[in-house]
CHARMM internal coordinates of N, CA and C (Angstrom, degrees):
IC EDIT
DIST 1 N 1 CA 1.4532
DIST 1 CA 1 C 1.5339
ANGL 1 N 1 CA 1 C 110.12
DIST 1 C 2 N 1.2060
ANGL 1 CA 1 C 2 N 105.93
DIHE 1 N 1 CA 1 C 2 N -38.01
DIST 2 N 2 CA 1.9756
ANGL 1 C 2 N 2 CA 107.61
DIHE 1 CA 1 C 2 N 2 CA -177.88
DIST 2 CA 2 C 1.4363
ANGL 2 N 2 CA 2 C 104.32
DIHE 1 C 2 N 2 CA 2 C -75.97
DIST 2 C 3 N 1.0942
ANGL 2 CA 2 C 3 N 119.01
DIHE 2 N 2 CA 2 C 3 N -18.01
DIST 3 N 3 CA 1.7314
ANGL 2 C 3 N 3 CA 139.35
DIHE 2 CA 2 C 3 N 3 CA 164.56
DIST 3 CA 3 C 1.5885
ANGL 3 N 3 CA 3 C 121.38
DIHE 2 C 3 N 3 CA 3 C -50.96
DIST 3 C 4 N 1.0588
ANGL 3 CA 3 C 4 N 97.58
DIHE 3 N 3 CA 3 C 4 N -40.58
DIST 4 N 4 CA 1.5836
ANGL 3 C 4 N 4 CA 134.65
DIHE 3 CA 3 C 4 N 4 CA -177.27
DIST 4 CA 4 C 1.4745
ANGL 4 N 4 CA 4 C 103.44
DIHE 3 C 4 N 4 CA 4 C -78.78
DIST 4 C 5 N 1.4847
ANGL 4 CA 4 C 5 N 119.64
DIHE 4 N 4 CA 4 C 5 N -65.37
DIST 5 N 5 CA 1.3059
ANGL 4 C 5 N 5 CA 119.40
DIHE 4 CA 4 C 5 N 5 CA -158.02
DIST 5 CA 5 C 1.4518
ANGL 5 N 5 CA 5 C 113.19
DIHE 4 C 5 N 5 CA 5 C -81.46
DIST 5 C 6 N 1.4893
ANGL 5 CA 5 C 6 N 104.33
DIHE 5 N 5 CA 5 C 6 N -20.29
DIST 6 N 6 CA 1.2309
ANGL 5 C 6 N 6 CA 120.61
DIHE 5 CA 5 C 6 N 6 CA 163.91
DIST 6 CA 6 C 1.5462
ANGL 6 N 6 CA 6 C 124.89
DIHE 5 C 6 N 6 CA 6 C -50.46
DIST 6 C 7 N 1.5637
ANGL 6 CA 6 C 7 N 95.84
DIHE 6 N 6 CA 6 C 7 N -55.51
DIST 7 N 7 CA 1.7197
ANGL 6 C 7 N 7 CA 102.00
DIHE 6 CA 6 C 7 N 7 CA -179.05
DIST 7 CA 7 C 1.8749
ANGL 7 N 7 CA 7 C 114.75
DIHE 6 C 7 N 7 CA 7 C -64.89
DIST 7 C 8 N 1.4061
ANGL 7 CA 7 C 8 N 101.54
DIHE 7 N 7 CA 7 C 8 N -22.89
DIST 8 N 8 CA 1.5924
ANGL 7 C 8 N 8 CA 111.72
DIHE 7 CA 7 C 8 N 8 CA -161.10
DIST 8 CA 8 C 1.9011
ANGL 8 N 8 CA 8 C 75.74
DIHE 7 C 8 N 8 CA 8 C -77.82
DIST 8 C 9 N 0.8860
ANGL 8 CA 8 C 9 N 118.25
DIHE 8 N 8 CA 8 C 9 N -36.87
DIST 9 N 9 CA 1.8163
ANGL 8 C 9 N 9 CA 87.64
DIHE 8 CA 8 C 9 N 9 CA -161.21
DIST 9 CA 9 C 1.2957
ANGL 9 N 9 CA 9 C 102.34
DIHE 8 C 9 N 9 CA 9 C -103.10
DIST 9 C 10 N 1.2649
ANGL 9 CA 9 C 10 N 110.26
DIHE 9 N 9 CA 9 C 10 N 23.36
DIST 10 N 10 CA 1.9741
ANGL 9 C 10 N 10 CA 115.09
DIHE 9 CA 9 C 10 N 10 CA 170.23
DIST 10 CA 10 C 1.5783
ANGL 10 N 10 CA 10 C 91.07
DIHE 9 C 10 N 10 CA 10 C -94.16
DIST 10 C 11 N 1.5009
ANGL 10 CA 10 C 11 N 118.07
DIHE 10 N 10 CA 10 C 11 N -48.27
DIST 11 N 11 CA 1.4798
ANGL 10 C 11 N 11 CA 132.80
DIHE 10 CA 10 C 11 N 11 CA -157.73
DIST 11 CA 11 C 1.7164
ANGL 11 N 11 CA 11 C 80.09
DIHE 10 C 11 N 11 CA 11 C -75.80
DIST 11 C 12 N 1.1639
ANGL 11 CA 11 C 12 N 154.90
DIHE 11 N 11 CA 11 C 12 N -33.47
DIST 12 N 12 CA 1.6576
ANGL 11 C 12 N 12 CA 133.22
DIHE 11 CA 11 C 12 N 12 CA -157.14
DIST 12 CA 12 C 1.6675
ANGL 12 N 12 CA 12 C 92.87
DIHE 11 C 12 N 12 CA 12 C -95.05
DIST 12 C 13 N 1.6789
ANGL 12 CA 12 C 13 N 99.10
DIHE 12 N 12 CA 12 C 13 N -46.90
DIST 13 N 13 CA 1.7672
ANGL 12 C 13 N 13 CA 102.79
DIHE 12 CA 12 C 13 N 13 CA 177.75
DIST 13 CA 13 C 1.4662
ANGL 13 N 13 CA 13 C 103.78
DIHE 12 C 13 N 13 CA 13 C -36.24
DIST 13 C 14 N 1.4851
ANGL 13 CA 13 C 14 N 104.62
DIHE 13 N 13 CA 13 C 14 N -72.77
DIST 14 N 14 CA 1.9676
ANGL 13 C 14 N 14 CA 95.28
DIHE 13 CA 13 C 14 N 14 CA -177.37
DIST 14 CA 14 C 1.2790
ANGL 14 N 14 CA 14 C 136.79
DIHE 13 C 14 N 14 CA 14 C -46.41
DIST 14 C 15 N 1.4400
ANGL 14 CA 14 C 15 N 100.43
DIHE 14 N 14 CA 14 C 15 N -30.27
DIST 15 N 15 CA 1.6485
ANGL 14 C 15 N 15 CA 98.09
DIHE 14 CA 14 C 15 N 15 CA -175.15
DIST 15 CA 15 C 1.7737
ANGL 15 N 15 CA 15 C 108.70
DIHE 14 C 15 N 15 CA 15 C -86.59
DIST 15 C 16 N 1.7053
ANGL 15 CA 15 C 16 N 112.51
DIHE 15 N 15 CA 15 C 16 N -13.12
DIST 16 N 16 CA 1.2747
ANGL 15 C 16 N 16 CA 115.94
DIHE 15 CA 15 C 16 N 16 CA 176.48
DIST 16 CA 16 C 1.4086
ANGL 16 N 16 CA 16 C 95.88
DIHE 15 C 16 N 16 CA 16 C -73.52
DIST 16 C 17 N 1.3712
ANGL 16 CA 16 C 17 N 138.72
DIHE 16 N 16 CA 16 C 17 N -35.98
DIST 17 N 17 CA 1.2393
ANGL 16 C 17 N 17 CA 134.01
DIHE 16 CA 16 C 17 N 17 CA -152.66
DIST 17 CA 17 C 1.7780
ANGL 17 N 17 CA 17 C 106.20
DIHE 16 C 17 N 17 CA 17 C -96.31
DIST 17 C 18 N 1.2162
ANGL 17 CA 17 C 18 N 109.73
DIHE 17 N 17 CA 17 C 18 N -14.87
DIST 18 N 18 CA 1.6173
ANGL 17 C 18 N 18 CA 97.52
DIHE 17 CA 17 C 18 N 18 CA 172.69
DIST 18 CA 18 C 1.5735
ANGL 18 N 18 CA 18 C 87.49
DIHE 17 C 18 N 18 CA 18 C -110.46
DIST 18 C 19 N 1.2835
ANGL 18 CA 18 C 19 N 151.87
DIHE 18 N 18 CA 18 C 19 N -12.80
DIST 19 N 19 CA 1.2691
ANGL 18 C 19 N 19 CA 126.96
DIHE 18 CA 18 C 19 N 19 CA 143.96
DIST 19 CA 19 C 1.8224
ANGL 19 N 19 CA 19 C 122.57
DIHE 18 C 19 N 19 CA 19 C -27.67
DIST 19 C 20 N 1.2038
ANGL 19 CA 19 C 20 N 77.76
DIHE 19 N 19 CA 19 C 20 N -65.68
DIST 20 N 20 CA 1.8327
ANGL 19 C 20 N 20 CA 96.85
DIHE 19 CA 19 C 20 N 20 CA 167.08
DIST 20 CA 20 C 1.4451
ANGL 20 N 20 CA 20 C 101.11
DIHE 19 C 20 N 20 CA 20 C -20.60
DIST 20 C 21 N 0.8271
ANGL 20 CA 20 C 21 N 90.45
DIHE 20 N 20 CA 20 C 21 N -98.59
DIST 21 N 21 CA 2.0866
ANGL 20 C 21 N 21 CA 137.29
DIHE 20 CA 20 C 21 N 21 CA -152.60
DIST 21 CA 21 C 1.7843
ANGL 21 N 21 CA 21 C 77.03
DIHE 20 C 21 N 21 CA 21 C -41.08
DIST 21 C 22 N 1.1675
ANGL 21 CA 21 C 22 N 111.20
DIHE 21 N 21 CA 21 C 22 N -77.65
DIST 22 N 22 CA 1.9525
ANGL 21 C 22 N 22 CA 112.57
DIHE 21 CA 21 C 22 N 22 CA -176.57
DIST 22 CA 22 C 1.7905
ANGL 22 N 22 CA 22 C 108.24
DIHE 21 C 22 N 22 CA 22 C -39.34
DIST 22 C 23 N 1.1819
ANGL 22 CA 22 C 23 N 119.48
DIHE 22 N 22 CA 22 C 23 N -46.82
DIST 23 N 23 CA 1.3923
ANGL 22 C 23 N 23 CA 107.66
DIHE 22 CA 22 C 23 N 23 CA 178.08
DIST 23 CA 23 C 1.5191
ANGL 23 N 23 CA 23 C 120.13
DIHE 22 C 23 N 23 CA 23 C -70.37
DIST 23 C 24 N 1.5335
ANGL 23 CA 23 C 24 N 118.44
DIHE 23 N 23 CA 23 C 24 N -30.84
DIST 24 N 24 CA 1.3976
ANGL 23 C 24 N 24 CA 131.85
DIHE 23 CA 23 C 24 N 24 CA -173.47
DIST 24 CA 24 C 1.4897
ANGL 24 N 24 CA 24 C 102.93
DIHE 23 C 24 N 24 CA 24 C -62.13
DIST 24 C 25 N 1.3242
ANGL 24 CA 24 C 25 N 107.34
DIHE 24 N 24 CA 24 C 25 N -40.05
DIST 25 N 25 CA 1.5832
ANGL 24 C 25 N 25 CA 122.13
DIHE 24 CA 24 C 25 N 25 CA -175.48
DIST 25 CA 25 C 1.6411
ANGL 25 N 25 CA 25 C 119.59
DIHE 24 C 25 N 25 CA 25 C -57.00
DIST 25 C 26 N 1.0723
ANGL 25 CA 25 C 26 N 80.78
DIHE 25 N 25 CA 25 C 26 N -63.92
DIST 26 N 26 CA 1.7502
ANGL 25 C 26 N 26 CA 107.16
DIHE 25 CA 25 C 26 N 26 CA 168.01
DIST 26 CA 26 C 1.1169
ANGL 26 N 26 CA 26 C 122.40
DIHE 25 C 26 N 26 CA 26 C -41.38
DIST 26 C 27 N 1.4841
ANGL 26 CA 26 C 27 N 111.15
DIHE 26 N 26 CA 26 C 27 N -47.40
DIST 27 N 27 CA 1.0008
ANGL 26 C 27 N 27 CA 116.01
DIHE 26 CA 26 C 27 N 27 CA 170.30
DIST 27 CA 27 C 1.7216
ANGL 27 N 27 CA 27 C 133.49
DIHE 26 C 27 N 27 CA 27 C -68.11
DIST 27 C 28 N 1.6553
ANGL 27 CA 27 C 28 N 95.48
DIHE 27 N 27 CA 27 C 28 N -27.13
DIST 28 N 28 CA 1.1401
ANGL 27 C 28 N 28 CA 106.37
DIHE 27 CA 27 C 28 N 28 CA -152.15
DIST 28 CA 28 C 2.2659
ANGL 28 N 28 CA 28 C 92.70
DIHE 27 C 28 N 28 CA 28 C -84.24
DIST 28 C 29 N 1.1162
ANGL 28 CA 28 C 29 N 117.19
DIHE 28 N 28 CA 28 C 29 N -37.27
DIST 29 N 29 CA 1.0497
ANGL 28 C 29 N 29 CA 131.36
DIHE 28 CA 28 C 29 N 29 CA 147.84
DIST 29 CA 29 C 1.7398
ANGL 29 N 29 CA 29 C 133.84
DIHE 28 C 29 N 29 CA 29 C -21.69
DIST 29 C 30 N 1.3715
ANGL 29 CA 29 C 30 N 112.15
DIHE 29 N 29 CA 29 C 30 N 109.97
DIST 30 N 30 CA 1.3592
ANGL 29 C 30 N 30 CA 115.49
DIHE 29 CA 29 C 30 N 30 CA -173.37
DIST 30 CA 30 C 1.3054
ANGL 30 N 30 CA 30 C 118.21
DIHE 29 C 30 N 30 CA 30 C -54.93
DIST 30 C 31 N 0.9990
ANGL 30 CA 30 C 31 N 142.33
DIHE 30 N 30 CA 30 C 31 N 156.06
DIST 31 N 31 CA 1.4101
ANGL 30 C 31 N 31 CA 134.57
DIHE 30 CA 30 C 31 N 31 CA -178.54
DIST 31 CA 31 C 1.7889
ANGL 31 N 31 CA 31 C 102.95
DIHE 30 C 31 N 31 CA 31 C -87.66
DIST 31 C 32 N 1.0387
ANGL 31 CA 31 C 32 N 132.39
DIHE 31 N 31 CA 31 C 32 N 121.23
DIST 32 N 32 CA 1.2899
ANGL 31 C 32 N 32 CA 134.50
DIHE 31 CA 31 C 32 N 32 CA 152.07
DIST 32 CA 32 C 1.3106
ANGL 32 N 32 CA 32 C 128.16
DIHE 31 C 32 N 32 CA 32 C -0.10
DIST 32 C 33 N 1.6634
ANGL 32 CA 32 C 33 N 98.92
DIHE 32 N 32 CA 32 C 33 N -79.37
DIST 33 N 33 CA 1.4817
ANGL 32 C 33 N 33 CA 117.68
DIHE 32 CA 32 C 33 N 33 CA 163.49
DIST 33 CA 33 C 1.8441
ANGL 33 N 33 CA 33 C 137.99
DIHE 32 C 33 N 33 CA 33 C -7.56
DIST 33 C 34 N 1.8601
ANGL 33 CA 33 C 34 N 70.07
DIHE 33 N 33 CA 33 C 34 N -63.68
DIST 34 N 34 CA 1.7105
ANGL 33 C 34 N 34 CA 102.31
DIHE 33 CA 33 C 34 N 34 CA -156.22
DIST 34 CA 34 C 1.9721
ANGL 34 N 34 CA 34 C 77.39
DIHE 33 C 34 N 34 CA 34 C -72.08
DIST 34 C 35 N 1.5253
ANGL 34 CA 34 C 35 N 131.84
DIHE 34 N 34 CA 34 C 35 N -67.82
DIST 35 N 35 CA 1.4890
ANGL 34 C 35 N 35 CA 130.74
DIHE 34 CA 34 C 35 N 35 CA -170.13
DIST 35 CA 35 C 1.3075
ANGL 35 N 35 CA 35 C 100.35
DIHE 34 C 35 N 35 CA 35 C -42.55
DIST 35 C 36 N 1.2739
ANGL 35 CA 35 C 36 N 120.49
DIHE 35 N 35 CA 35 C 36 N -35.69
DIST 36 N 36 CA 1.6771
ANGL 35 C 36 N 36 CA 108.41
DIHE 35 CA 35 C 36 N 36 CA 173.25
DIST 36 CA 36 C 1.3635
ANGL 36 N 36 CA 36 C 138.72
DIHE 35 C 36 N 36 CA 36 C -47.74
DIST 36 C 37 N 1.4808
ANGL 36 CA 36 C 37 N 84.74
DIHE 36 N 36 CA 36 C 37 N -38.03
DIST 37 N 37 CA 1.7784
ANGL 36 C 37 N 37 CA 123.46
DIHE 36 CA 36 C 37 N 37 CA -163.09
DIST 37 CA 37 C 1.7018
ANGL 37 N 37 CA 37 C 102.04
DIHE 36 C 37 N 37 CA 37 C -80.03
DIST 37 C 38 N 1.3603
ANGL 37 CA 37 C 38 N 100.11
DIHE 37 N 37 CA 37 C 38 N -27.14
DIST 38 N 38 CA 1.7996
ANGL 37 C 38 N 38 CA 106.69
DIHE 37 CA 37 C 38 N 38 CA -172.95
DIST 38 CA 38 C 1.4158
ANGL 38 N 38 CA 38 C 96.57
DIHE 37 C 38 N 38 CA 38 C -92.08
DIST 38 C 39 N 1.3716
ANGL 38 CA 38 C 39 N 119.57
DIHE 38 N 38 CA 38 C 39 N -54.39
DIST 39 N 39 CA 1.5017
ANGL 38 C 39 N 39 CA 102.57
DIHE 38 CA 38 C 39 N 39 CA -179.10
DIST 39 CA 39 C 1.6317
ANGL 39 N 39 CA 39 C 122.97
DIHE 38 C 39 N 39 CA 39 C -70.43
DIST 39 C 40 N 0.8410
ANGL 39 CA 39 C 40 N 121.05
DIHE 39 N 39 CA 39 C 40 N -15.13
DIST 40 N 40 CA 1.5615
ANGL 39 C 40 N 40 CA 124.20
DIHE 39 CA 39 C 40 N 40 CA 161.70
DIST 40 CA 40 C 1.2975
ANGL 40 N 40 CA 40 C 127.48
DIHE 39 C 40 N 40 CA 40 C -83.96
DIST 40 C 41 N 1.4514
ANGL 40 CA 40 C 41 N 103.98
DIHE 40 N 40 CA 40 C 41 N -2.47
DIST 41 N 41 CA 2.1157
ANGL 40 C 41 N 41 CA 116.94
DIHE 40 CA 40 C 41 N 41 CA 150.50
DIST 41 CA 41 C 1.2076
ANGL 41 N 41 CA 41 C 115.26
DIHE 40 C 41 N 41 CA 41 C -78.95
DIST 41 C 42 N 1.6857
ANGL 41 CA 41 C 42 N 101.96
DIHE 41 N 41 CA 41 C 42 N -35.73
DIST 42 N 42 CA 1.4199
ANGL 41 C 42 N 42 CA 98.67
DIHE 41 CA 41 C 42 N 42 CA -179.63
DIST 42 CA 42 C 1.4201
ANGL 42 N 42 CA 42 C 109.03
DIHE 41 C 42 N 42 CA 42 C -82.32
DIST 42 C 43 N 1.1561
ANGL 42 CA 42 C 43 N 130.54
DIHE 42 N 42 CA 42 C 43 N -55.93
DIST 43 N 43 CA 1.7547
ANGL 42 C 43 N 43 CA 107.02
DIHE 42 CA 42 C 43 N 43 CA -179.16
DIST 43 CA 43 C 1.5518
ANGL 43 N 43 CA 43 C 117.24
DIHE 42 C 43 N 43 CA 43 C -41.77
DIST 43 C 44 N 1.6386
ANGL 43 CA 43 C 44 N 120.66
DIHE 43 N 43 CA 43 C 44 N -48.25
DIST 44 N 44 CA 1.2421
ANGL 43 C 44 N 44 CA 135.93
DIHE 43 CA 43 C 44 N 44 CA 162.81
DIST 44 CA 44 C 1.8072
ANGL 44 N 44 CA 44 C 114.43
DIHE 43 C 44 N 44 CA 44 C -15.01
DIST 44 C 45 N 1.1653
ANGL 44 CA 44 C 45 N 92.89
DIHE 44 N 44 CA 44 C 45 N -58.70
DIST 45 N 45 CA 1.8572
ANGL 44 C 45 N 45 CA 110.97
DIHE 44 CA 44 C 45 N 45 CA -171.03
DIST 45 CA 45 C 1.3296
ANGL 45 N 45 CA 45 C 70.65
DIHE 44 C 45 N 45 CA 45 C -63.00
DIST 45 C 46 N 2.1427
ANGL 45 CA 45 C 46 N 121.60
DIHE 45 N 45 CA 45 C 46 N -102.84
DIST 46 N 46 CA 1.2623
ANGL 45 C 46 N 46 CA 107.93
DIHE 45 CA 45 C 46 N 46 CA -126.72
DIST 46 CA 46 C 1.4845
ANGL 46 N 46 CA 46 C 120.01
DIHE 45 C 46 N 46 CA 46 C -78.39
DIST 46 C 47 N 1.7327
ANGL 46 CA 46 C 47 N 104.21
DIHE 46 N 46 CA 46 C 47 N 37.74
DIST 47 N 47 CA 1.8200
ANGL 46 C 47 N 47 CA 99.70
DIHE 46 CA 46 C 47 N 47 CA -174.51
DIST 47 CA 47 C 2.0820
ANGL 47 N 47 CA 47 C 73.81
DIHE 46 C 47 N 47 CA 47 C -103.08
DIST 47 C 48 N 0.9052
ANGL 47 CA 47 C 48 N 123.62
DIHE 47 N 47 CA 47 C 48 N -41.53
DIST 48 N 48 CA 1.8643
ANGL 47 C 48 N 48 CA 116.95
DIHE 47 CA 47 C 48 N 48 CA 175.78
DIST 48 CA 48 C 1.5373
ANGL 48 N 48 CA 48 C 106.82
DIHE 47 C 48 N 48 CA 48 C -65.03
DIST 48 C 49 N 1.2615
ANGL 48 CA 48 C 49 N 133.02
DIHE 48 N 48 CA 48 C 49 N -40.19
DIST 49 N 49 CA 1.1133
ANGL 48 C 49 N 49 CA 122.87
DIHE 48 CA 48 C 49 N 49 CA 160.21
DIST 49 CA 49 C 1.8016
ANGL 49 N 49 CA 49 C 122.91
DIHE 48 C 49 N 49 CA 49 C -40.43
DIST 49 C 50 N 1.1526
ANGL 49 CA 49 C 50 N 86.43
DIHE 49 N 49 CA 49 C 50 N -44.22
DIST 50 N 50 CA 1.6101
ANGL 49 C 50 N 50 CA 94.93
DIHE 49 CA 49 C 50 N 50 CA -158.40
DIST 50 CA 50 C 1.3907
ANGL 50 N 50 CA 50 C 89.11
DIHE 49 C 50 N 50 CA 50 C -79.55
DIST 50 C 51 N 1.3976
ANGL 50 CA 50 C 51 N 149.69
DIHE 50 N 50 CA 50 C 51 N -20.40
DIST 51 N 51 CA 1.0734
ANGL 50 C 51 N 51 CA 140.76
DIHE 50 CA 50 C 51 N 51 CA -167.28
DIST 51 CA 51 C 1.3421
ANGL 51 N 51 CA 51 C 123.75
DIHE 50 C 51 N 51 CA 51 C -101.14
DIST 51 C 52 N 1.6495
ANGL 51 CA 51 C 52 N 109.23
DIHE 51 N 51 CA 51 C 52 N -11.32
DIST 52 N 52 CA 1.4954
ANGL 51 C 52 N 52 CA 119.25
DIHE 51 CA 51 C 52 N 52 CA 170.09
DIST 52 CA 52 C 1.3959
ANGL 52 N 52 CA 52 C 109.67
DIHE 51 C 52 N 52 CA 52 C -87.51
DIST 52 C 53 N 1.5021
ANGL 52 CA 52 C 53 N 131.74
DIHE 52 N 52 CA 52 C 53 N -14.10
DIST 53 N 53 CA 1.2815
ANGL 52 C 53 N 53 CA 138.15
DIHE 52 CA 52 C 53 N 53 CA -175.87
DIST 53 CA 53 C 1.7789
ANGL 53 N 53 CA 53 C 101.76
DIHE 52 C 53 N 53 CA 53 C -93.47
END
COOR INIT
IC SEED 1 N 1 CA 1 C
IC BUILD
């Protein structure tokens, strides 16, 4: 039985630990969005650039 209870909190340890690892990631990761948001300032600028010249 202590055999048992043993494995159940190896089996929760692992799944807490690639829980982990997947959220850390995620996090660590730029959001899409936001790279969207920068390159569409930048065309923005040089389409006003291009129009004061």
């Amino acid at each position: 039985m202590i055999y048992q209870f043993f494995i159940m909190i190896v089996l929760v340890g692992i799944f807490y630990a690639v829980y982990y690892v997947v959220r850390a990631r995620a996090a660590k990761q730029p959001s899409k969005s936001g790279n969207m948001e920068q390159k569409l300032d930048r065309i923005i600028e040089l389409l006003e650039k291009d129009k004061k010249e």
